[in-house]
Backbone as CSV, one residue per row, in Angstrom:
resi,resn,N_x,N_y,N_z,CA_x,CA_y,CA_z,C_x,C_y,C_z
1,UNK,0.819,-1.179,0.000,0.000,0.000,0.000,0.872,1.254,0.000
2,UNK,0.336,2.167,-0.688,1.384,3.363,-0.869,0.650,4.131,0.364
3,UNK,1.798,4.842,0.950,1.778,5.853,2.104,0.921,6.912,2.191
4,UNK,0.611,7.694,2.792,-0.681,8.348,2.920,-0.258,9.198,2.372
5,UNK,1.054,10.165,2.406,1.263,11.054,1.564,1.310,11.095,-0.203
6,UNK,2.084,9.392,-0.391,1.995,9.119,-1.717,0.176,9.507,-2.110
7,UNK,-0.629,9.157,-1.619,-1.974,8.849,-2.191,-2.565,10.484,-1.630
8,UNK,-1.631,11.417,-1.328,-2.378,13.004,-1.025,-1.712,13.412,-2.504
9,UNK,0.267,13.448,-2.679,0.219,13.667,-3.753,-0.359,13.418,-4.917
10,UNK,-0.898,12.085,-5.351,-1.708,11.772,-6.611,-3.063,12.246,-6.622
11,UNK,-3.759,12.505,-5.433,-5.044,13.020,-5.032,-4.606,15.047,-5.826
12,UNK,-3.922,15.593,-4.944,-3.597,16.758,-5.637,-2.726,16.205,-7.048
13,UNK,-2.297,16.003,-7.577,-2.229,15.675,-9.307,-3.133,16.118,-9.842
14,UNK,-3.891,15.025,-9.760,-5.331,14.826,-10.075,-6.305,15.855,-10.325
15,UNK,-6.277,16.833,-8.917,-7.115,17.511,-8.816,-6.595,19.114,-9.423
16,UNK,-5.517,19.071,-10.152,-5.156,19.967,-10.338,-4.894,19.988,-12.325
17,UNK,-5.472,18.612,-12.507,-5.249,18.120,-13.931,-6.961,18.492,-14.027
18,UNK,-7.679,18.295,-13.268,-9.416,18.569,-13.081,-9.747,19.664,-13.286
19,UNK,-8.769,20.824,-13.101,-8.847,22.366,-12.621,-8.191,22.611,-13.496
20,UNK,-7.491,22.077,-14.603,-6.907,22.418,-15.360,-8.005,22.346,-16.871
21,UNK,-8.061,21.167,-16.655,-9.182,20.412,-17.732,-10.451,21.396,-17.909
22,UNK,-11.200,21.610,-16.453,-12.246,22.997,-16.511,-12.185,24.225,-16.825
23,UNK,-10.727,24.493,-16.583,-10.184,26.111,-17.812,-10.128,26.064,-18.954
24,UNK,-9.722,24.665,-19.778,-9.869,24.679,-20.787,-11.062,24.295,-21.225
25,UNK,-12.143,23.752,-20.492,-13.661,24.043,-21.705,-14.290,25.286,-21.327
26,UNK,-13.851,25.957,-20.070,-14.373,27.253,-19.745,-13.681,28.248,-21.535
27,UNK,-12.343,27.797,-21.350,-11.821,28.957,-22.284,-12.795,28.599,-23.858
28,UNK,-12.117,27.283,-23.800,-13.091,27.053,-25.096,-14.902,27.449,-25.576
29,UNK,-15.820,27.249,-24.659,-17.069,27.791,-24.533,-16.736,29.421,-24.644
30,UNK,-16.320,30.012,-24.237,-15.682,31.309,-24.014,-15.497,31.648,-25.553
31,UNK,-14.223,31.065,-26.320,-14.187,31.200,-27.640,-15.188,30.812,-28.419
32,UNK,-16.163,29.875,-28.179,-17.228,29.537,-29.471,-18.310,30.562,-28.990
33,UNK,-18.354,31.345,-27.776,-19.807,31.988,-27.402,-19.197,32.829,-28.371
34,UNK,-17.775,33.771,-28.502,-17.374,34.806,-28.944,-17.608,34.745,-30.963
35,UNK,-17.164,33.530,-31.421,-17.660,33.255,-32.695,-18.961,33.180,-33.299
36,UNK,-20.054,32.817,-32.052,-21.449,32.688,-32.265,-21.772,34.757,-32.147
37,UNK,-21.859,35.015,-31.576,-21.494,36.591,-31.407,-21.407,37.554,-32.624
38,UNK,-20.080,36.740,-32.776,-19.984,37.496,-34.132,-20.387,37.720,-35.760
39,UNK,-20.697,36.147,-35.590,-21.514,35.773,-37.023,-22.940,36.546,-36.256
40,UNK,-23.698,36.504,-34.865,-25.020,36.651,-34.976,-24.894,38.057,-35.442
41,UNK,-23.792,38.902,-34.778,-23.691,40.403,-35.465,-23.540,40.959,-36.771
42,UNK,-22.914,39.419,-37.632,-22.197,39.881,-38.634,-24.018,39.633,-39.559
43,UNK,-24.793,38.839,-38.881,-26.144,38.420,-39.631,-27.362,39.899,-39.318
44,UNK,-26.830,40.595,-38.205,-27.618,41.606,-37.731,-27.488,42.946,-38.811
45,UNK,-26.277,42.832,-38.760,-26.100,44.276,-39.905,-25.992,43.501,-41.410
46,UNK,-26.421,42.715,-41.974,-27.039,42.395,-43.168,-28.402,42.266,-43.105
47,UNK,-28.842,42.000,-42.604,-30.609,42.170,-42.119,-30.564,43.436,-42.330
48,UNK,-29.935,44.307,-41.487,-30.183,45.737,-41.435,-30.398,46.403,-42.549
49,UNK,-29.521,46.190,-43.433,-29.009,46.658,-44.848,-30.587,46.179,-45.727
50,UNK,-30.636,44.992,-45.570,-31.507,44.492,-46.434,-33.270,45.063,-45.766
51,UNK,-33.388,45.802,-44.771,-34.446,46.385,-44.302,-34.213,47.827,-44.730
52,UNK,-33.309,48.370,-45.018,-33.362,49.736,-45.149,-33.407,49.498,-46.647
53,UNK,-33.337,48.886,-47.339,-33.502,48.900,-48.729,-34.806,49.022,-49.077
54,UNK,-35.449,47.828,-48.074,-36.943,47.367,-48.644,-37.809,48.730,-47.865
55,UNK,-37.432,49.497,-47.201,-37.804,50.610,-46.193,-37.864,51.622,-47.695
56,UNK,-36.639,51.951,-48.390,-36.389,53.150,-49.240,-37.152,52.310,-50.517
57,UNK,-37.532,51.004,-50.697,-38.449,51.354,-51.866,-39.671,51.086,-51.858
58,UNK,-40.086,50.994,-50.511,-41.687,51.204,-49.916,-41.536,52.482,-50.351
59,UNK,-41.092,52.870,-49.199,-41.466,54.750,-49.648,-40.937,55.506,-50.728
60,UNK,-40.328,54.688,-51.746,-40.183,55.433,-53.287,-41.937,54.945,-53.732
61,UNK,-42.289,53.838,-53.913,-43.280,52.799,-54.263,-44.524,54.216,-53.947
62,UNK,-44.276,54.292,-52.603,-45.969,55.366,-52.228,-45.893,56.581,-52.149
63,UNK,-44.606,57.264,-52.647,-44.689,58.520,-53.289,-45.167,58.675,-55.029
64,UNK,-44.592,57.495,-55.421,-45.060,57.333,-56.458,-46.744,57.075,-56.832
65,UNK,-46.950,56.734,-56.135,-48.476,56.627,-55.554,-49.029,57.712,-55.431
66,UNK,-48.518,58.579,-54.578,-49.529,59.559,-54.363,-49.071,60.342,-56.013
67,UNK,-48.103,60.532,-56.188,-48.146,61.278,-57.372,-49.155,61.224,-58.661
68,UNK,-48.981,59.584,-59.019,-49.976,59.037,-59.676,-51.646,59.258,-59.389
69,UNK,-51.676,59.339,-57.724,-53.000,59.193,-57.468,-53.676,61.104,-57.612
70,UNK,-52.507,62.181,-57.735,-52.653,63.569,-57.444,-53.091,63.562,-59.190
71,UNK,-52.114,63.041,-59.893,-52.506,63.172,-61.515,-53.430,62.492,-61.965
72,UNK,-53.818,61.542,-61.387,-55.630,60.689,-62.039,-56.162,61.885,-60.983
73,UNK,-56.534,62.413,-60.077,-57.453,63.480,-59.299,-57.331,64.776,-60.130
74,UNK,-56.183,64.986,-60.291,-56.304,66.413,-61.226,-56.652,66.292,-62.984
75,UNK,-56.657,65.071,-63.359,-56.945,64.535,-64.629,-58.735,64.109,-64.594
76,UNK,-58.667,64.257,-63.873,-60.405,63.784,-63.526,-61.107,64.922,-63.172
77,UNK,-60.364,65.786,-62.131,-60.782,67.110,-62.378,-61.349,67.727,-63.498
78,UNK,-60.073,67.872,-64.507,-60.435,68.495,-65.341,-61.231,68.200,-66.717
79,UNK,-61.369,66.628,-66.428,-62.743,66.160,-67.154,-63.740,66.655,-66.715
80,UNK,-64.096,66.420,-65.655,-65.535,66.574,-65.260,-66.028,68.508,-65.171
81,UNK,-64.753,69.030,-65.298,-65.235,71.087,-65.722,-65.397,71.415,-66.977
């Protein structure tokens, strides 16, 4: 039987290979949260882009509208005088 100290040193080994082992999936989770992050950001400002587009040709779309709708009103106007 190994000595009580032999079996404290392998006990701390151990427990310090455990504490070692948990920094590295801490670090690692750490690095994939930071990659998930960045693609979700890098997906946020292309959304963005692609909303301000569809934003500027709504409102080209219903100016054009009213324009159209001011020239059938003033075209109808001036039928009916």
């Amino acid at each position: 039987m190994l000595p009580k100290q032999d079996i404290m040193l392998k006990l701390a080994e151990i427990e310090e290979s455990l504490n070692q082992l948990e920094q590295s999936v801490y670090d690692r989770i750490s690095m994939e949260e930071k990659v998930e992050e960045s693609k979700l950001a890098e997906k946020i400002e292309e959304l963005e882009g692609k909303l301000a587009a569809v934003e500027s040709r709504a409102e080209t779309f219903i100016n054009r509208r009213e324009h159209v709708f001011l020239a059938q009103k003033l075209e109808l106007s001036y039928k009916t005088s």
